[in-house]
LUMRO-277461 format. One record per residue: residue number from 1; residue in one letter; x negated, y negated, z negated of N, C-alpha, C in turn. Coordinates in steps of 0.1 Angstrom, whole numbers. Layout:
<nodes>
{i = NUM	aa = A	n_px = X	n_py = Y	n_pz = Z	ca_px = X	ca_py = Y	ca_pz = Z	c_px = X	c_py = Y	c_pz = Z}
...
</nodes>
This chain:
<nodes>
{i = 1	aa = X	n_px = -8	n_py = 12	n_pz = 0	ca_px = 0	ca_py = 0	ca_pz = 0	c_px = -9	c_py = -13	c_pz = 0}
{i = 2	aa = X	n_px = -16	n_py = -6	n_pz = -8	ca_px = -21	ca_py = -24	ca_pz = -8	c_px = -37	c_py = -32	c_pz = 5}
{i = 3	aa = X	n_px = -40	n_py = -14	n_pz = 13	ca_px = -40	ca_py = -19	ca_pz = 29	c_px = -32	c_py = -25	c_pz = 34}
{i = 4	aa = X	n_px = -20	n_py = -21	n_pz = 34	ca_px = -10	ca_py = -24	ca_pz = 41	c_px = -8	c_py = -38	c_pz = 41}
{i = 5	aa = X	n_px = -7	n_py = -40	n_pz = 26	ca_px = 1	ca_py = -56	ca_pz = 24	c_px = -13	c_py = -66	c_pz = 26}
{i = 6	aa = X	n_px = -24	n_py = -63	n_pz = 21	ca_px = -34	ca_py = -72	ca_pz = 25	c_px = -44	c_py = -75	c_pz = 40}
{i = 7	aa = X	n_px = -34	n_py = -64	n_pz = 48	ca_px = -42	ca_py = -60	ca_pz = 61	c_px = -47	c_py = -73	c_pz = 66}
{i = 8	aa = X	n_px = -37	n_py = -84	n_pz = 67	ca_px = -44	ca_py = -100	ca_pz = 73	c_px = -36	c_py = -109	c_pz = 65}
{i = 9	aa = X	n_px = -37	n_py = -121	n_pz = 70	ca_px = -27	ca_py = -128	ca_pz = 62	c_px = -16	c_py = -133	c_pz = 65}
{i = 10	aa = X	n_px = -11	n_py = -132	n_pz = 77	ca_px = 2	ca_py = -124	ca_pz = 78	c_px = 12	c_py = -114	c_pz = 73}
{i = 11	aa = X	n_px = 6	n_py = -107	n_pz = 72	ca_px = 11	ca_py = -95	ca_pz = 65	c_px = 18	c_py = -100	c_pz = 47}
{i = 12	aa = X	n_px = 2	n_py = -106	n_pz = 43	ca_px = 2	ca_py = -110	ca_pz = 29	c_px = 18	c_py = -122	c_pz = 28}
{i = 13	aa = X	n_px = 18	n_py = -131	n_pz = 37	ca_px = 27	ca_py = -141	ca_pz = 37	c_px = 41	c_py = -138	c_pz = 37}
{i = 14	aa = X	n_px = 40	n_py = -126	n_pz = 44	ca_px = 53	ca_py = -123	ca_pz = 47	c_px = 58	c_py = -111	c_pz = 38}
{i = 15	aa = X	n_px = 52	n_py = -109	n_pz = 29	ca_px = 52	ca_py = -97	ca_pz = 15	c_px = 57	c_py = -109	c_pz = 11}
{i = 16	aa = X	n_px = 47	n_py = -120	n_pz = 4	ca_px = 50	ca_py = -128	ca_pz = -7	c_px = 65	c_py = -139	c_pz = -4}
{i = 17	aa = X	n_px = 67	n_py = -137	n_pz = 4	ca_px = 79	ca_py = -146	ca_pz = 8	c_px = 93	c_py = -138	c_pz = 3}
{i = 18	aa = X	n_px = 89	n_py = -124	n_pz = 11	ca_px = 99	ca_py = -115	ca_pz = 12	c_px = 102	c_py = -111	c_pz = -5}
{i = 19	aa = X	n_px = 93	n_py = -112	n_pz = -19	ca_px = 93	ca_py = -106	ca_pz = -28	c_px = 98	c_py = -118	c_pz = -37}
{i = 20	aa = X	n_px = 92	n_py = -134	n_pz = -32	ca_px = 102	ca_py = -144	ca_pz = -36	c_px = 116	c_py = -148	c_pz = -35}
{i = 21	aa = X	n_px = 119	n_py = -144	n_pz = -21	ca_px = 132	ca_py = -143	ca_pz = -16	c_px = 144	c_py = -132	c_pz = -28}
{i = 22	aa = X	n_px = 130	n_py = -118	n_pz = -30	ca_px = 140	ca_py = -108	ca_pz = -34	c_px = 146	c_py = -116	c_pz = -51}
{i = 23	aa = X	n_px = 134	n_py = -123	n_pz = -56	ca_px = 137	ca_py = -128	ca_pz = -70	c_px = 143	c_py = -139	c_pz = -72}
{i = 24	aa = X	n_px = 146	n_py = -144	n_pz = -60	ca_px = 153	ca_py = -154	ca_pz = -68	c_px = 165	c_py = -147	c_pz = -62}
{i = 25	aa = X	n_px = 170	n_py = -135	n_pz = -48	ca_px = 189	ca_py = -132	ca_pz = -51	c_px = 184	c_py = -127	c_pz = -65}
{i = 26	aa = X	n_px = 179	n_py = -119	n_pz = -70	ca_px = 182	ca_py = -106	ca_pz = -83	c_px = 183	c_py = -120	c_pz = -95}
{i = 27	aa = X	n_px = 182	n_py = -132	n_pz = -93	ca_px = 178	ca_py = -139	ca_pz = -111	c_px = 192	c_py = -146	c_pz = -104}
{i = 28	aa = X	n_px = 196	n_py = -153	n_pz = -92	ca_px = 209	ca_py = -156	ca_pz = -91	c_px = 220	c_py = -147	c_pz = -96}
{i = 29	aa = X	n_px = 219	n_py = -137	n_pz = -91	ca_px = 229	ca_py = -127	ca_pz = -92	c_px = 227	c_py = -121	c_pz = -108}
{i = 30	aa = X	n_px = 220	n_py = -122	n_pz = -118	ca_px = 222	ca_py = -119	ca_pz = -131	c_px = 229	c_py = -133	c_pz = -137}
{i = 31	aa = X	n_px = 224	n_py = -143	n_pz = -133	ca_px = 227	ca_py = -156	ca_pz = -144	c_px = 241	c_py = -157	c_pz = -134}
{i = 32	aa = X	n_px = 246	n_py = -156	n_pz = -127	ca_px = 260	ca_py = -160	ca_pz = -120	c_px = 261	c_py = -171	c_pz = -108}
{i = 33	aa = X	n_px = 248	n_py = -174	n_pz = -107	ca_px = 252	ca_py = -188	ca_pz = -97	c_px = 257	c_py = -186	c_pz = -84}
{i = 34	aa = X	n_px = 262	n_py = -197	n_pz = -81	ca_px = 266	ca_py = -199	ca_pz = -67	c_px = 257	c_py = -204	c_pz = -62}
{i = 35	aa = X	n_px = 261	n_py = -205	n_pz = -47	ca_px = 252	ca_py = -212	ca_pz = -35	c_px = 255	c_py = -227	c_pz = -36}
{i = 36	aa = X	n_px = 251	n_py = -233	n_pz = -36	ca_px = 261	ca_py = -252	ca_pz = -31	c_px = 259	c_py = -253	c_pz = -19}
{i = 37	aa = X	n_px = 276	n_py = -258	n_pz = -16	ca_px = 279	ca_py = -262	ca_pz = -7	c_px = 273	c_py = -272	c_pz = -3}
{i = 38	aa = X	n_px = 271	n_py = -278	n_pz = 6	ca_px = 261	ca_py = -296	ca_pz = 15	c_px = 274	c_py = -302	c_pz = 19}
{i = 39	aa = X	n_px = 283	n_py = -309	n_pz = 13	ca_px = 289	ca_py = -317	ca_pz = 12	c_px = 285	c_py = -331	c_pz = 26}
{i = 40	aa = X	n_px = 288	n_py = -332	n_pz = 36	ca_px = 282	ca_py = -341	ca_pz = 45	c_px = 291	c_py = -354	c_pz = 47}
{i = 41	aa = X	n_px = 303	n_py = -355	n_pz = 35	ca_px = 311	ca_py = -365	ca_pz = 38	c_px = 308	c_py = -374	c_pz = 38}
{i = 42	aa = X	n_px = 310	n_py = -386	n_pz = 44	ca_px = 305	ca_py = -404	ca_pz = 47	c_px = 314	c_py = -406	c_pz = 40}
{i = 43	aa = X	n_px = 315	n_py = -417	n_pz = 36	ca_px = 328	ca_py = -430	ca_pz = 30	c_px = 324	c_py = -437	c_pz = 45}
{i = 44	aa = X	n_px = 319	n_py = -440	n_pz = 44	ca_px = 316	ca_py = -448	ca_pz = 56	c_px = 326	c_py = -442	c_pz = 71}
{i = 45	aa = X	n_px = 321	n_py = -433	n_pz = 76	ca_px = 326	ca_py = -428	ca_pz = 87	c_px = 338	c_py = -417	c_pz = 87}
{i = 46	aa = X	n_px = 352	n_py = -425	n_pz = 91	ca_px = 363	ca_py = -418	ca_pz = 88	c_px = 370	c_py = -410	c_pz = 103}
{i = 47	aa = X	n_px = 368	n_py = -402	n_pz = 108	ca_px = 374	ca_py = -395	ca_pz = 121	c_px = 385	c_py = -388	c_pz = 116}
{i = 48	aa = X	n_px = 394	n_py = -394	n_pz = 128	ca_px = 411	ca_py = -390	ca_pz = 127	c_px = 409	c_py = -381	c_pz = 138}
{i = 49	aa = X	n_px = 412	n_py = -374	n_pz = 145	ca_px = 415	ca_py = -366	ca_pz = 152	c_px = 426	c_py = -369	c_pz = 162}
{i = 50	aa = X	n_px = 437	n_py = -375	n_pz = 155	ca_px = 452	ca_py = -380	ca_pz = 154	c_px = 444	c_py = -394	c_pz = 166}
{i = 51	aa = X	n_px = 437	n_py = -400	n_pz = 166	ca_px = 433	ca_py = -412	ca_pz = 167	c_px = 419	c_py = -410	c_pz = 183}
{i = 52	aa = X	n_px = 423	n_py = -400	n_pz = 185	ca_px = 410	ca_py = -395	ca_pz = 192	c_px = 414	c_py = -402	c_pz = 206}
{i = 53	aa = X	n_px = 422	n_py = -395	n_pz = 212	ca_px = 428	ca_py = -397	ca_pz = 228	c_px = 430	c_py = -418	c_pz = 228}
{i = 54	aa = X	n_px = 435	n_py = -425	n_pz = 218	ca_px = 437	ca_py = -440	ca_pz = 216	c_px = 421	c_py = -445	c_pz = 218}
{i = 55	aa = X	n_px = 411	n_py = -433	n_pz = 210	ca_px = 396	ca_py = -442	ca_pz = 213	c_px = 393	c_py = -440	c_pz = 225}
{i = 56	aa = X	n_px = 396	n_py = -433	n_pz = 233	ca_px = 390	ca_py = -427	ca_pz = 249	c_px = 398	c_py = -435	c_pz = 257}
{i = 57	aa = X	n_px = 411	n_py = -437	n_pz = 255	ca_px = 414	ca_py = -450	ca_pz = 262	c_px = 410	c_py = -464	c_pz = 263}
{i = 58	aa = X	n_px = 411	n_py = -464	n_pz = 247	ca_px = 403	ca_py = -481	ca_pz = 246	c_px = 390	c_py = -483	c_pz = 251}
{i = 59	aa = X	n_px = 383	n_py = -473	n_pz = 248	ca_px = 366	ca_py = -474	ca_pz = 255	c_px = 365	c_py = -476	c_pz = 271}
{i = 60	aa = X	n_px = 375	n_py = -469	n_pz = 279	ca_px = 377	ca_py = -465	ca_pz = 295	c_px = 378	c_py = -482	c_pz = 301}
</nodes>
């Protein structure tokens, strides 16, 4: 194994990633957390849908 995992450092990066990846699902999934959601809403920029075909006219 440990040919294996040290053969280049590729190999090594993609162990160490893969074994970080495993620990942090296994320590999420004991303590309970969730994922968060990315919330992308603006205050600023409000799109109606209802309002779409009235912008495409007014811009024409």
């Amino acid at each position: 194994m440990k040919n294996i995992i040290l053969k280049n450092r590729y190999t090594l990066l993609v162990t160490v990633l893969t074994v970080y990846i495993v620990v942090l699902v296994i320590e999420g999934f004991i303590t309970g957390r969730q994922a968060q959601v990315l919330d992308f809403e603006n205050p600023f920029f409000d799109l109606n849908i209802k309002d779409l075909e009235g912008l495409r006219e007014r811009r024409a």
